[in-house]
DOGU-810262 format. One line per 8 residues: number of its first residue (from 1); for each residue x, y, z of N, C-alpha, C. Coordinates in nm, 2 decimals, always signed. Layout:
N
NUM = X:Y:Z:X:Y:Z:X:Y:Z ~ ...
//
This chain:
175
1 = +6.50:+17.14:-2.77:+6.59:+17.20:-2.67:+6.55:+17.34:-2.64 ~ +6.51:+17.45:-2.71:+6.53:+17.62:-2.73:+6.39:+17.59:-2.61 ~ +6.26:+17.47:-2.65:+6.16:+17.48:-2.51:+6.16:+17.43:-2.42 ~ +6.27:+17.36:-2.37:+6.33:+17.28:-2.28:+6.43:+17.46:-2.22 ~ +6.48:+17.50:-2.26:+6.54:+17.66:-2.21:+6.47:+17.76:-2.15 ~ +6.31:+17.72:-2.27:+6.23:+17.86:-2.18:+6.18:+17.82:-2.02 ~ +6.16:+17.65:-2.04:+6.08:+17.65:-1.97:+6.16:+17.66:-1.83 ~ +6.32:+17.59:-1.85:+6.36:+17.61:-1.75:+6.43:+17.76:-1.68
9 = +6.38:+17.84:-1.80:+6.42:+18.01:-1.75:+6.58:+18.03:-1.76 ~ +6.59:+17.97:-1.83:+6.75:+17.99:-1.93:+6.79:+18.09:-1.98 ~ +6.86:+18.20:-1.98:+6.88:+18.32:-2.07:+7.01:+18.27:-2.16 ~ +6.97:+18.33:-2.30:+7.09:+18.27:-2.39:+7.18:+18.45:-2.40 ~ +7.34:+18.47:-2.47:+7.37:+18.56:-2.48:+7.47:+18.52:-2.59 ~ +7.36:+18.53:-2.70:+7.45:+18.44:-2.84:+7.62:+18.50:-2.92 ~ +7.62:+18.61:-2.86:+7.75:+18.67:-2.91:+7.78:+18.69:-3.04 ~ +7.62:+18.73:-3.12:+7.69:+18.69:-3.28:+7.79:+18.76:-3.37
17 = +7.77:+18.92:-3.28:+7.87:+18.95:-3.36:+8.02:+18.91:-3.35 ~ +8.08:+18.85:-3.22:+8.19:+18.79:-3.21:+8.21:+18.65:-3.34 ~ +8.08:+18.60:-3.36:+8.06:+18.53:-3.41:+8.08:+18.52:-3.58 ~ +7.99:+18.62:-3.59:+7.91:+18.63:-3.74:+8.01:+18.75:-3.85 ~ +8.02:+18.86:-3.76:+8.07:+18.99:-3.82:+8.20:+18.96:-3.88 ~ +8.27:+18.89:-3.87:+8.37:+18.86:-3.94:+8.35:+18.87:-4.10 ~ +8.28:+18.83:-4.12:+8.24:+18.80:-4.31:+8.21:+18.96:-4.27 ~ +8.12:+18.99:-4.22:+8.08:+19.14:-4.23:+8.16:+19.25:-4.23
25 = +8.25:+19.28:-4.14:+8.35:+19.35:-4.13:+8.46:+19.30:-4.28 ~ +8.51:+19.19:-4.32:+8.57:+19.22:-4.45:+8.46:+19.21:-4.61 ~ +8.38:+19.18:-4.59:+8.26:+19.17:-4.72:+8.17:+19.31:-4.72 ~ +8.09:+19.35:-4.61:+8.04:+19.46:-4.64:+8.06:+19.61:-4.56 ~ +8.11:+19.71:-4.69:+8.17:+19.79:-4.60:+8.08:+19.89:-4.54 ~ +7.96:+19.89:-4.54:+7.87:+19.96:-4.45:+7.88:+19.95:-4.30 ~ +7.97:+19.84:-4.34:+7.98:+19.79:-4.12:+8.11:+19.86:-4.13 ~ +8.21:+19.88:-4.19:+8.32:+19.95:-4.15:+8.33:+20.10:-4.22
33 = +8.20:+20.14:-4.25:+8.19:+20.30:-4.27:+8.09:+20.39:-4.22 ~ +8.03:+20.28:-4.05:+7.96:+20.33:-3.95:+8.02:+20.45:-3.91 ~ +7.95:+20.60:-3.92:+7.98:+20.70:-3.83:+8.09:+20.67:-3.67 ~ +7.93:+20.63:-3.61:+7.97:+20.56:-3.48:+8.10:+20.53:-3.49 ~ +8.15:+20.37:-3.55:+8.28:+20.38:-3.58:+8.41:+20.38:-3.61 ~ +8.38:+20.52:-3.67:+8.50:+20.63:-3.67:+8.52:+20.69:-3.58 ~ +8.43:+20.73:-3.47:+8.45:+20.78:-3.36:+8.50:+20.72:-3.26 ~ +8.46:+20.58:-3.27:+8.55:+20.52:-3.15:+8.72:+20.40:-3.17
41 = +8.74:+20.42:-3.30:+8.87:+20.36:-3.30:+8.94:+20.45:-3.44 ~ +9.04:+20.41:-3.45:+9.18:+20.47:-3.53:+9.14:+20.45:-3.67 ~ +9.18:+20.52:-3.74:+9.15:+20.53:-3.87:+9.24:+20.37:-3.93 ~ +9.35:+20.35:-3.85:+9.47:+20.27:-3.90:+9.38:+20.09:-3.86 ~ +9.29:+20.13:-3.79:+9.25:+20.03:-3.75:+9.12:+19.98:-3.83 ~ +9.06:+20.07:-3.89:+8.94:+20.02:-4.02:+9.01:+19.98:-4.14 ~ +9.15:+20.03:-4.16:+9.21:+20.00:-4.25:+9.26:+19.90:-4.28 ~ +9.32:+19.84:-4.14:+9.35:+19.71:-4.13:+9.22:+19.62:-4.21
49 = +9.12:+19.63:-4.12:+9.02:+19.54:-4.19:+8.99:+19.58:-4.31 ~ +9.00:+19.66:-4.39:+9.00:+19.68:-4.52:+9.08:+19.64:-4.62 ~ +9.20:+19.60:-4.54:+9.31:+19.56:-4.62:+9.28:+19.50:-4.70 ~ +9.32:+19.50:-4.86:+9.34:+19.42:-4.96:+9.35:+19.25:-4.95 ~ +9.46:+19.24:-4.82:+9.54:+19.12:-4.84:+9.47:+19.07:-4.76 ~ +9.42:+19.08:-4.63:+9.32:+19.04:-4.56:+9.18:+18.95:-4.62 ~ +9.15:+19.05:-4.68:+9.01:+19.04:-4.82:+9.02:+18.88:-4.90 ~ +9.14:+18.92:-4.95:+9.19:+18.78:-5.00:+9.23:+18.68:-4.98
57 = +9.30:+18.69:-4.83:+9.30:+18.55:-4.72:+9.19:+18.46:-4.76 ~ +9.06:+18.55:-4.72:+8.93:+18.47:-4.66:+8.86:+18.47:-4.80 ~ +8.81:+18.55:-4.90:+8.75:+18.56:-4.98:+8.71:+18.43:-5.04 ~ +8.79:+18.35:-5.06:+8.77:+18.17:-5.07:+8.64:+18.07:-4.98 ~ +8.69:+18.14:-4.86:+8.58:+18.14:-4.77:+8.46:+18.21:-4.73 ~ +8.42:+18.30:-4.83:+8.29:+18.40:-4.75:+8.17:+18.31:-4.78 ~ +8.16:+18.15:-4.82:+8.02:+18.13:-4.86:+8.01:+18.02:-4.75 ~ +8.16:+17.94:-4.70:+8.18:+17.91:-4.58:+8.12:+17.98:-4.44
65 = +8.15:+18.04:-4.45:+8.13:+18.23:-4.33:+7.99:+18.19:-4.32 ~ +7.96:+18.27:-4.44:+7.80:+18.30:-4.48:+7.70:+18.14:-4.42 ~ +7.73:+18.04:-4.46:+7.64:+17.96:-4.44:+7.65:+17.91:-4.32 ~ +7.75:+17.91:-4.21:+7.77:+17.90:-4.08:+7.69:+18.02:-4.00 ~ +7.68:+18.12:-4.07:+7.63:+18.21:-4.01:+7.47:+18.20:-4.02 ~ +7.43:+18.19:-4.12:+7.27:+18.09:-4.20:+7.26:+17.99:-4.04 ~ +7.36:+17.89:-4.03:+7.26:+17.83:-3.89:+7.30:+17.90:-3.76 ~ +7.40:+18.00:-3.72:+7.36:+18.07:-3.60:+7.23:+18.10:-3.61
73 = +7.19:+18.16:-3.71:+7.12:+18.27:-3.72:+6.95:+18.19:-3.66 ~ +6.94:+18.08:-3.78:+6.88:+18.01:-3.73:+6.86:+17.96:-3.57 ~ +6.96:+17.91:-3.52:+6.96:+17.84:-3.35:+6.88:+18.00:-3.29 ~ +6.96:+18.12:-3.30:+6.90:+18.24:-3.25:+6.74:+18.25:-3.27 ~ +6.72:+18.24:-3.37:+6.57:+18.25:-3.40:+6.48:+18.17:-3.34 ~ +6.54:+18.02:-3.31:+6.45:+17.92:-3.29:+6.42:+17.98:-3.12 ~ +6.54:+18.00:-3.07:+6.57:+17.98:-2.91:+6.48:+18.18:-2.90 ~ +6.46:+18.22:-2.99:+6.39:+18.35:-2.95:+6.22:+18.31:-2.96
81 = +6.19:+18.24:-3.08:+6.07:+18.20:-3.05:+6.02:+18.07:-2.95 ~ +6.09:+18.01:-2.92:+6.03:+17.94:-2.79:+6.03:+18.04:-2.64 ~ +6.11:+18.12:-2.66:+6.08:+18.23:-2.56:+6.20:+18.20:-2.45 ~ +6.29:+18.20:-2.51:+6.43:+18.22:-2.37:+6.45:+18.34:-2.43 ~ +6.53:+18.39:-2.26:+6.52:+18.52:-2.31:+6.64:+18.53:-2.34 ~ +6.66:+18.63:-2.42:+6.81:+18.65:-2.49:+6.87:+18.82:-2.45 ~ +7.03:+18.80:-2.41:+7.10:+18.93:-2.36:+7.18:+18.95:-2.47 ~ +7.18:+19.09:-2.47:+7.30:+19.09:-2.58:+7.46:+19.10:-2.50
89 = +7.50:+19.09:-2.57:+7.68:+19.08:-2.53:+7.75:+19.04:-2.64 ~ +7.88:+19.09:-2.64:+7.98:+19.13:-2.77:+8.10:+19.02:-2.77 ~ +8.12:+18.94:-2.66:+8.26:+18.95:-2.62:+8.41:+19.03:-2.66 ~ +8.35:+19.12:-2.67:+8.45:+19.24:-2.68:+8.58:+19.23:-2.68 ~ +8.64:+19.25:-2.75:+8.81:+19.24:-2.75:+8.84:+19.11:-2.85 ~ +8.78:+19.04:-2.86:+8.83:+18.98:-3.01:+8.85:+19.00:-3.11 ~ +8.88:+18.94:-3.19:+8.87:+19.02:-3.38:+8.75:+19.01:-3.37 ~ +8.73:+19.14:-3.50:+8.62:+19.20:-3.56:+8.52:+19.24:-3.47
97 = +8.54:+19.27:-3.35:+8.44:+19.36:-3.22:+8.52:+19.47:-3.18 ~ +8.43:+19.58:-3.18:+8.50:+19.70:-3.11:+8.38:+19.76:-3.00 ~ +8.47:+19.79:-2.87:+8.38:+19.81:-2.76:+8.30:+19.91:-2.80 ~ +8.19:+19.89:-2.74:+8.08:+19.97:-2.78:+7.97:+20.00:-2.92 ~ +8.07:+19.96:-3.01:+8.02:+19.94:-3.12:+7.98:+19.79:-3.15 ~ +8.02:+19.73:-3.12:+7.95:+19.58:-3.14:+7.83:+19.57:-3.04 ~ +7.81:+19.60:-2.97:+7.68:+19.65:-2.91:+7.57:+19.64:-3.01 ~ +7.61:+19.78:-3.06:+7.49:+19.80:-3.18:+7.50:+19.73:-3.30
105 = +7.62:+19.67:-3.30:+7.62:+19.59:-3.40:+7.56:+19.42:-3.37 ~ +7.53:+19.38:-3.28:+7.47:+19.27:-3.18:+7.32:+19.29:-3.19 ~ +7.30:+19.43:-3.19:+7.10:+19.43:-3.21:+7.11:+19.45:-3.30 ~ +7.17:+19.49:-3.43:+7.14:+19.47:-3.56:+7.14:+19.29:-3.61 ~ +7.23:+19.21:-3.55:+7.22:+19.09:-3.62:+7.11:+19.02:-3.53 ~ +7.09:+19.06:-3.43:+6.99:+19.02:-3.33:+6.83:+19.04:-3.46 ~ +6.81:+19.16:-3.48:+6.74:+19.18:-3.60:+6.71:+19.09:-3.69 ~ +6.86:+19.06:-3.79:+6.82:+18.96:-3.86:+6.79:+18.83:-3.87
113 = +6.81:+18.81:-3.71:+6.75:+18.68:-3.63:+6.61:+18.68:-3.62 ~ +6.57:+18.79:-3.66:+6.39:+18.74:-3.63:+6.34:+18.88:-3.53 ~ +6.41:+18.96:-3.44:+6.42:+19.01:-3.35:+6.33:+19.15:-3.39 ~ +6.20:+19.19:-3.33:+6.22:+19.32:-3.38:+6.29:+19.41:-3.33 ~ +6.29:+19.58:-3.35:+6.38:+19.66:-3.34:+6.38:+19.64:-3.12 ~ +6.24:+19.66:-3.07:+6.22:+19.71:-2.99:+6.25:+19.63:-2.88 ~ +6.25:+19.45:-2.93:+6.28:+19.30:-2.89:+6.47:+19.34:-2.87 ~ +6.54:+19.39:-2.96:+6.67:+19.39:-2.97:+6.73:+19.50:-2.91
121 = +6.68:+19.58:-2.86:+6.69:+19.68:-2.77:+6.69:+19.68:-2.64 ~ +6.59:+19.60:-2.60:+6.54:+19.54:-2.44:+6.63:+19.46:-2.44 ~ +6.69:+19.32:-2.51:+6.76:+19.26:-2.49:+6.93:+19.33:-2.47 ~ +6.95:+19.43:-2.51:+7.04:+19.50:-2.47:+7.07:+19.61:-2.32 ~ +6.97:+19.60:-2.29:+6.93:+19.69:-2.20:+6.87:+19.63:-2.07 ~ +6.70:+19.66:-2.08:+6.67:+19.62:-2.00:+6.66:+19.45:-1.96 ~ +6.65:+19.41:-2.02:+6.65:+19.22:-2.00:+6.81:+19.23:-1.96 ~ +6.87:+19.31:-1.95:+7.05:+19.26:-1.93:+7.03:+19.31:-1.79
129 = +7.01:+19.45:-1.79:+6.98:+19.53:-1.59:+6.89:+19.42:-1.54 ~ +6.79:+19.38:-1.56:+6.76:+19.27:-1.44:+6.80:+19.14:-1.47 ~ +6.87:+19.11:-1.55:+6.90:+19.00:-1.51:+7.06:+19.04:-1.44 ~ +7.11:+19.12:-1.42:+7.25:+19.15:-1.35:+7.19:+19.18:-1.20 ~ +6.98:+19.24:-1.20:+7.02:+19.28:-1.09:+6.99:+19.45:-1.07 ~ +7.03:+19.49:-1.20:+7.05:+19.64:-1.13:+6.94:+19.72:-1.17 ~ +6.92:+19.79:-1.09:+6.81:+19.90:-1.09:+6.83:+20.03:-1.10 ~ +6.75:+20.00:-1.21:+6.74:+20.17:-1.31:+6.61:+20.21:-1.31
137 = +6.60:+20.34:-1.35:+6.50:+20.40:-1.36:+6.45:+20.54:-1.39 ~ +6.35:+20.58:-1.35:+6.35:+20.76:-1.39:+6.28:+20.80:-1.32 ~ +6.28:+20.72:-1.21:+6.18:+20.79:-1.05:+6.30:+20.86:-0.94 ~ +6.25:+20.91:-0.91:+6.34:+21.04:-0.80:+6.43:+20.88:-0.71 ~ +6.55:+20.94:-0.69:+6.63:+20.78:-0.63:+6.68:+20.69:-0.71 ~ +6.63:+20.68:-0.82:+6.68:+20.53:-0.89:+6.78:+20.57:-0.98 ~ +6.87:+20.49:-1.02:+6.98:+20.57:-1.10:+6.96:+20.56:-1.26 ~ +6.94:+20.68:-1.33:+6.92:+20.72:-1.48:+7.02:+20.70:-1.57
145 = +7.04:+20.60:-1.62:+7.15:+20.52:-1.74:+7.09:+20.51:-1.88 ~ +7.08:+20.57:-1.94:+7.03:+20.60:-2.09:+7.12:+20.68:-2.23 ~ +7.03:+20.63:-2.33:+7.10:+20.69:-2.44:+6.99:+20.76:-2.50 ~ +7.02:+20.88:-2.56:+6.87:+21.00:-2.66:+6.94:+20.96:-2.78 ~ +6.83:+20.90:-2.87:+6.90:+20.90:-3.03:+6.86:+21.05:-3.05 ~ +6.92:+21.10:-3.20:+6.85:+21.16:-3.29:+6.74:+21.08:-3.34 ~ +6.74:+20.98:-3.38:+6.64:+20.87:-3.47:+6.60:+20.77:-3.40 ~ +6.46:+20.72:-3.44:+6.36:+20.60:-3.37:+6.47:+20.51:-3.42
153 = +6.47:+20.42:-3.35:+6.52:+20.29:-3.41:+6.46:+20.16:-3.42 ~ +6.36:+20.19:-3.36:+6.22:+20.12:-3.43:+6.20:+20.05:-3.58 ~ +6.18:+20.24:-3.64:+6.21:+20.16:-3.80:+6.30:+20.12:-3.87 ~ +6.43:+20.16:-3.80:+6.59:+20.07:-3.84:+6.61:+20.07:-3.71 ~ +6.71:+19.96:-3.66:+6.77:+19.96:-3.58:+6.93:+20.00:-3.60 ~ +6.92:+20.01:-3.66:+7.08:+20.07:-3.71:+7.08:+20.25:-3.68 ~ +6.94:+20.32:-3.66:+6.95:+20.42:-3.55:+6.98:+20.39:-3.46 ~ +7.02:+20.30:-3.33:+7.08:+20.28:-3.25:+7.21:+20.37:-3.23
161 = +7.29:+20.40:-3.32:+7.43:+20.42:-3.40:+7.38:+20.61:-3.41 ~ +7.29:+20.67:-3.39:+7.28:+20.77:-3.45:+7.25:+20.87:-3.29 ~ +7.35:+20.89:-3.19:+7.34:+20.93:-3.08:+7.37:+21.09:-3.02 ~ +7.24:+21.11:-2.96:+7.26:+21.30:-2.96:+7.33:+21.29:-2.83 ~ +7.29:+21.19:-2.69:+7.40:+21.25:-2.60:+7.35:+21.07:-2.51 ~ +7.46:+21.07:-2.40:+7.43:+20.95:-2.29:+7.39:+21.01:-2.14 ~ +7.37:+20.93:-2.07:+7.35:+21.01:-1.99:+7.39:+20.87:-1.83 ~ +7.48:+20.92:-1.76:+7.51:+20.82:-1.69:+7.47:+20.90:-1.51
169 = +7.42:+20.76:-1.45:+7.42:+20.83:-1.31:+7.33:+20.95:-1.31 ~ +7.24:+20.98:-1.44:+7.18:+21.13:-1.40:+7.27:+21.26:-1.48 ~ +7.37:+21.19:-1.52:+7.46:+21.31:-1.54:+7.48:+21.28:-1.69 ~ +7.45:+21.37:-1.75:+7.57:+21.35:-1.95:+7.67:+21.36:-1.93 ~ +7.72:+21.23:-1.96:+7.85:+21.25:-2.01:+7.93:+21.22:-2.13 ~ +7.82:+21.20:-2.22:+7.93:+21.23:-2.37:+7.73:+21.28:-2.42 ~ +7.77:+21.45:-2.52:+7.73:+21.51:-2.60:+7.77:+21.52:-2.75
//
């Protein structure tokens, strides 16, 4: 099937963090003691997911989680080496996604799909602008939509998360 996709020029947009981060968001708290975000949601709202009681709803289930996530992870991998191309997207607004931050948290699981850093980046970016269509660039005319890390994210992609400024339309607008 994943070469039956490339061949017919299929883009996939696996959503894993809507998917997958669940177990992650209450099992590991490196995902809910991201810099990043703290800056973009409520303190009352990491705490929610931290909740004790929460923890222990699911805790019965984290090997459940885990091994459903074992075959996304898998389907991702297969459908990235036959060569469809893959976009990232969050569906954003569900549990355990927060705008903007599930972003980066989508090329990090994109990552442990097989993905390198530079593969899970493009698929956030540029493989998303043309396939919408839109034209960017950094020639006089074209419109300049970018992020400056502090850090490569090359050798982690979880530098993605480590941001000195954005820059929309040409213009910064968050430093």
């Amino acid at each position: 099937m994943p070469v039956l996709m490339a061949q017919s020029g299929m883009v996939m947009i696996p959503t894993l963090a809507v998917h997958n981060d669940f177990v992650n968001f209450l099992f590991d708290e490196s995902v809910l003691d991201a810099p990043l975000l703290k800056q973009l949601v409520p303190e009352s709202l990491i705490a929610a997911y931290k909740s004790q009681s929460l923890v222990e709803k699911y805790k019965d289930r984290k090997a459940e989680f885990e091994a459903r996530n074992r075959i996304a992870f898998a389907a991702v991998k297969a459908i990235h080496k036959a060569g469809v191309r893959v976009l990232v997207g969050t569906d954003a607004g569900n549990w355990n996604t927060v705008q903007g931050y599930s972003v980066h948290r989508e090329m990090k699981l994109l990552s442990e799909a097989g993905f390198t850093p530079e593969e899970a980046i493009a698929a956030a970016s540029t493989y998303s602008t043309e396939f919408l269509g839109i034209k960017v660039g950094t020639n006089e005319g074209e419109r300049a939509n970018f992020v400056v890390l502090n850090t490569s994210p090359t050798k982690n992609i979880l530098n993605t998360q480590d941001i000195a400024f954005v820059v929309k339309d040409g213009k910064v607008v968050v430093d």
